[in-house]
N, C-alpha and C positions, 0 to 999 in steps of 0.2 A: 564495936564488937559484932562476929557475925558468927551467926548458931550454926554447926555442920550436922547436917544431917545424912547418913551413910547409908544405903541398900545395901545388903549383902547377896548376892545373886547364886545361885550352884547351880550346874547346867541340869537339865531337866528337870528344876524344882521351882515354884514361886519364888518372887523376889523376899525378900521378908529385911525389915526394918534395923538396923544396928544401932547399940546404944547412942543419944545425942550427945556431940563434943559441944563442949562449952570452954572455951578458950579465950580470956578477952584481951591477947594480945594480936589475935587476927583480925585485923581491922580492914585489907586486902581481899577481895574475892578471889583472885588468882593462887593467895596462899590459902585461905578455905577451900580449895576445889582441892587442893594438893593435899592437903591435912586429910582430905576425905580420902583421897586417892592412896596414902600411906595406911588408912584404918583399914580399910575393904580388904588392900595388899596384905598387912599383918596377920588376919583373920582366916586367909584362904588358905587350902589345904595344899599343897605344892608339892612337885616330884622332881629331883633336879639330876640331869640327864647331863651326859660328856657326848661332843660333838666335834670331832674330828674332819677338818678340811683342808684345801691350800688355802695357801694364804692369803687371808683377804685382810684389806687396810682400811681403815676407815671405822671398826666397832670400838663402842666405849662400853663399860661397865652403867648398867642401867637400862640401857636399852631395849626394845622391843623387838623381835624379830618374830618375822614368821618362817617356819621351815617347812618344808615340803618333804616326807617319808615316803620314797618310791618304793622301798621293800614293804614299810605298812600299807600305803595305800591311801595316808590321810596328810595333811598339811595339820600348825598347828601353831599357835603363839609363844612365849616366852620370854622372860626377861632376861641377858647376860648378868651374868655375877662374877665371874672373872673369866679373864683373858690370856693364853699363855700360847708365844708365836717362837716357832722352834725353827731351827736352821742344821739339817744332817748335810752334808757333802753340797749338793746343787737345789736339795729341793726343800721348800720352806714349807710349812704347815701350821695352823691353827686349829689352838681346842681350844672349845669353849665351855665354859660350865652355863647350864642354861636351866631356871627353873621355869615348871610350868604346869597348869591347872592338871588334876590328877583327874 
């Protein structure tokens, strides 16, 4: 068994401690890093944002991206959560639903 212990981190705030999982069917570090990685993600406060482009090949649901906001001004992380790739006459396009730290 292996004890998970979780930081919860907000951006300009101290890290401060989350409750400890105790799970003793995680006998794997690789699946205790991920279990932690699930708690942190569950817990965060998220805004989830529609992102419109051509189409690009290659995204899965899960994933990480960072995007780059030239009308804001800032770049930013997010995870996809779904995928939907559309086809009008010639030109194809993806939206993407993407959540991300608020």
């Amino acid at each position: 068994m292996i004890d998970i212990f979780a930081e919860r981190v907000a951006e300009g705030a101290t890290p401060r401690r989350g409750p400890d999982i105790t799970e003793p069917l995680i006998t794997d570090f690789s699946v205790a890093l991920l279990r932690g990685q699930v708690e942190i993600d569950s817990s965060a406060q998220m805004r989830t944002v529609q992102i419109s482009a051509n189409f690009r090949q290659g995204l899965r649901t899960g994933q990480l991206i960072e995007v780059i906001d030239s009308l804001q001004g800032e770049a930013w992380r997010g995870k996809i959560t779904a995928i939907d790739n559309a086809v009008e006459g010639a030109k194809m396009t993806t939206k993407l639903t993407v959540e991300r730290p608020q």
